[in-house]
C-alpha positions as CSV (number, residue, x, y, z in Angstrom):
1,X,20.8,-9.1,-4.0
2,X,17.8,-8.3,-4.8
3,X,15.6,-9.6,-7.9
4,X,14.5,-7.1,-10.5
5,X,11.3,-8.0,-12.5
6,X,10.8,-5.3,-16.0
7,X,6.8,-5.8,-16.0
8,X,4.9,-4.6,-18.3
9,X,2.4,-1.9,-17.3
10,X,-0.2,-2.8,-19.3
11,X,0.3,-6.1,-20.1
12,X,1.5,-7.4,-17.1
13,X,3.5,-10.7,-17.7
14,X,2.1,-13.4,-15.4
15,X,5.4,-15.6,-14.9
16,X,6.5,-12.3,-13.5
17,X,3.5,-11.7,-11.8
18,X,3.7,-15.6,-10.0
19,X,7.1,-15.3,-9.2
20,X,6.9,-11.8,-7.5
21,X,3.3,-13.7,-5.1
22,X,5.9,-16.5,-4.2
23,X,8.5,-14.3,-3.3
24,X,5.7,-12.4,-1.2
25,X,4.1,-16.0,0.1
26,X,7.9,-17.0,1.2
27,X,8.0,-13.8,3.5
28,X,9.4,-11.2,1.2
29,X,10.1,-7.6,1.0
30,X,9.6,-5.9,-2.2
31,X,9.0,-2.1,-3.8
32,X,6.7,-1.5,-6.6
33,X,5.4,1.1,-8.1
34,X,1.7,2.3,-7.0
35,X,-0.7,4.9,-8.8
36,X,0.6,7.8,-6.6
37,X,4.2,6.8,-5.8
38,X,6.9,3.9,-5.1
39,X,5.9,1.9,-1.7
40,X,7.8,-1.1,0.4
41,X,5.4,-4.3,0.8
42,X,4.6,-7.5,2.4
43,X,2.0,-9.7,3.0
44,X,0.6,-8.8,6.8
45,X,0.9,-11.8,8.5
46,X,4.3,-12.1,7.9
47,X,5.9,-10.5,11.1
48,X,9.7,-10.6,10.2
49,X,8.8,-9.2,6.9
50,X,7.0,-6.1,8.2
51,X,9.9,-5.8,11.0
52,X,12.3,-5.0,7.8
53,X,10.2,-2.7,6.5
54,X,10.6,-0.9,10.1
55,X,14.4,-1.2,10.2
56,X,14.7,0.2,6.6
57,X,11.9,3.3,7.3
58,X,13.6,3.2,10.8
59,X,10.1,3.2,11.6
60,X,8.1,2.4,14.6
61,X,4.5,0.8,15.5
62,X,3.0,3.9,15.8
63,X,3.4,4.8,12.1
64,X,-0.1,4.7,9.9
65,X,-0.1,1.2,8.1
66,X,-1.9,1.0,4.7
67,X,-3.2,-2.3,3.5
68,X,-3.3,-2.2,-0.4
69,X,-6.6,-4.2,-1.8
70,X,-7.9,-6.0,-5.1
71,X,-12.0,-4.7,-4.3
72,X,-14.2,-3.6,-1.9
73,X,-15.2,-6.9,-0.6
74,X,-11.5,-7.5,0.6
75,X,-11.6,-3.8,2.2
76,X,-14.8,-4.8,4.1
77,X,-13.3,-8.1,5.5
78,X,-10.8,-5.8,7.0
79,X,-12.4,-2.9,8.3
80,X,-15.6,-1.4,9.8
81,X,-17.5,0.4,7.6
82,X,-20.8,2.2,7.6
83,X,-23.3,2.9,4.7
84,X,-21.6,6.6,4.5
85,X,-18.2,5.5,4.2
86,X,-18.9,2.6,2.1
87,X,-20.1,5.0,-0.6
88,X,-17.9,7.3,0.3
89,X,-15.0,4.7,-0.5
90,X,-17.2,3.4,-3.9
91,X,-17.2,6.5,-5.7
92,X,-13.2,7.5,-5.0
93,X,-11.8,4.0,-5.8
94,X,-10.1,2.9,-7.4
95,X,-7.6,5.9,-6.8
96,X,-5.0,7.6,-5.0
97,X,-7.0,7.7,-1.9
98,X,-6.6,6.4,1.6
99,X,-8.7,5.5,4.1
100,X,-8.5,5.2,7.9
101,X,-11.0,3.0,9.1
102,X,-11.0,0.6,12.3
103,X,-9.6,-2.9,11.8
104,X,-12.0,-5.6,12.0
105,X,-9.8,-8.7,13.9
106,X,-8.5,-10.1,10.5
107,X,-6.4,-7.4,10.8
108,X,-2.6,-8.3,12.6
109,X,-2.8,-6.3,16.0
110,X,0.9,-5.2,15.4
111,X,0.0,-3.5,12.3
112,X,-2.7,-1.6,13.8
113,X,-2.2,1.8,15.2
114,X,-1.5,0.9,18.6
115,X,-4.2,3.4,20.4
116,X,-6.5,4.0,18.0
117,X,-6.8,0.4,16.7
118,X,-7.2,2.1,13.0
119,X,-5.5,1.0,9.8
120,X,-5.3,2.8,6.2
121,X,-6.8,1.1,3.2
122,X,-6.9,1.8,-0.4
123,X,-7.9,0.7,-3.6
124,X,-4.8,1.3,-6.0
125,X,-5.6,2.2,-9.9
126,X,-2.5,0.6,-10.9
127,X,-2.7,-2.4,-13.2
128,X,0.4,-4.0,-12.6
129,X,-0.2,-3.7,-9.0
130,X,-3.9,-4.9,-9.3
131,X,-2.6,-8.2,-11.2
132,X,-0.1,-8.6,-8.4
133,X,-3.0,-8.4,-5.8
134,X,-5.4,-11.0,-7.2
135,X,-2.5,-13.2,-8.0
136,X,-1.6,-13.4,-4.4
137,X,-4.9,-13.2,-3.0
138,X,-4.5,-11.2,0.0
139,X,-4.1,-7.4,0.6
140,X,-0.5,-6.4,0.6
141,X,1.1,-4.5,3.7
142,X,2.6,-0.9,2.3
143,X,4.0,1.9,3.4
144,X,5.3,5.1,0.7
145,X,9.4,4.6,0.4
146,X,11.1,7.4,1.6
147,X,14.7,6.4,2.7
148,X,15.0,7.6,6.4
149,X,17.5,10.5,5.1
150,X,14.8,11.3,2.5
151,X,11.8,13.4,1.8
152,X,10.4,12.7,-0.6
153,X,9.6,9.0,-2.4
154,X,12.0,7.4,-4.4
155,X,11.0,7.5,-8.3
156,X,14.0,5.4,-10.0
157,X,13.7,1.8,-9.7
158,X,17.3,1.0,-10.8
159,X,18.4,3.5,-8.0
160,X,16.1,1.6,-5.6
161,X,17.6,-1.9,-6.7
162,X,21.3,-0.1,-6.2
163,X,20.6,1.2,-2.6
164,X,18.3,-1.3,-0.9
165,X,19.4,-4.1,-3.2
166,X,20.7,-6.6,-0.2
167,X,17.7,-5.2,1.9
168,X,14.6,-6.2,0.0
169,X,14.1,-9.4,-1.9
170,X,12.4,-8.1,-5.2
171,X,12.4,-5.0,-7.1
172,X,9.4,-4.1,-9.2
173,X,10.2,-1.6,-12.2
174,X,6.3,-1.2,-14.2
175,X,7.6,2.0,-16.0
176,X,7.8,5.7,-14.2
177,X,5.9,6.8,-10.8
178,X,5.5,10.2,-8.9
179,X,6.0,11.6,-5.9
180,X,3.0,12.7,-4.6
181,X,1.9,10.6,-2.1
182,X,-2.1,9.7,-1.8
183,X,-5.1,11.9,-0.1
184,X,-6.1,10.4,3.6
185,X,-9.4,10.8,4.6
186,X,-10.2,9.6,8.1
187,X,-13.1,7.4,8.1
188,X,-13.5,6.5,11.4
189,X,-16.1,8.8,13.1
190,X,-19.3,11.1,11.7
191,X,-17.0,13.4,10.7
192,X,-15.4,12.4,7.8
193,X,-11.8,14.3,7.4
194,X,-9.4,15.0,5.1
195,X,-6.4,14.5,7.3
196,X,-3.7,15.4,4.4
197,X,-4.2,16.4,0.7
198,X,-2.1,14.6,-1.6
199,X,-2.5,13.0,-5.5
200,X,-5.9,12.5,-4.8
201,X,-8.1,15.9,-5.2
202,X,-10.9,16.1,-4.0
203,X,-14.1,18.5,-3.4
204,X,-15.9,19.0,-0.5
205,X,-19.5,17.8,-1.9
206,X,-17.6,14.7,-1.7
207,X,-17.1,14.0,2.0
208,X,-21.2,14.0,2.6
């Protein structure tokens, strides 16, 4: 069964906090709240890990992949970015936003989007989750859960633990979350796009 750390949302408690990186370093699956809604992670370069995460969305490789990072300096290791979308990506993060970009090679080829060669980052403004990220030192592998007979994210972390309890290896309950999932802007040519309008508002004297 799966763990189930009660963290602190302000306060984030760091035993917690190193336990959860471990179970991520040892090839875990976990869900954890974000800033827009609950989300399944890994670490990206652990393959079997992210093949769970497919069997449990019933997802394939052609599904949009977001990497979750601690700062802009990890999101530029990952991605290319120009002097527009840099700034672009300054003034919206942290936030409920995500961005398509290209993947620069650190990025796993399986989690790219197999034609395009794209990948979604963000910036979440979510302590707890912040914490988690800079105790593990690498961006984390998420995708938004919605159980494949569901529309909508799941909100209740005790339900979560119930359902997918002896599918996932940890359980992350950091107090109540949404479920509106985040903005996507596509980043990846001169014309910057808002490809679907979620948590994140935002106005047009934005995307120049």
């Amino acid at each position: 069964m799966a763990q189930y750390f009660k963290i602190h949302p302000d306060n984030p408690q760091v035993r917690l906090l190193n336990q959860a990186a471990l179970i991520l370093q040892q090839g875990g699956v976990i869900a954890y709240p974000t800033d827009s809604c609950y989300a399944l992670g890994c670490l990206p370069d652990k393959k079997s890990a992210f093949e769970r995460i497919l069997s449990i969305r019933r997802l394939n490789q052609k599904h949009n992949f977001t990497l979750l990072c601690s700062s802009m300096t990890v999101v530029g290791s990952l991605a290319r970015t120009d002097n527009t979308a840099f700034r672009l990506m300054k003034r919206l993060t942290p936030g409920p936003y995500t961005f398509l970009l290209r993947a620069s090679h650190h990025v796993p080829r399986y989690i790219q989007h197999p034609k395009k060669k794209t990948i979604g980052l963000r910036i979440p403004a979510h302590d707890t989750l912040l914490a988690l990220l800079e105790m593990v030192r690498e961006p984390l592998l998420s995708t938004s859960l919605i159980l494949p007979q569901g529309t909508a994210p799941e909100t209740d972390p005790e339900q979560i633990c119930a359902v997918l309890g002896r599918e996932v290896d940890l359980v992350i309950d950091a107090g109540p979350c949404g479920t509106e999932l985040t903005t996507v802007i596509d980043l990846t040519s001169d014309a910057v796009e808002v490809v679907r309008q979620g948590l994140g508002r935002i106005k047009n004297n934005y995307l120049r």
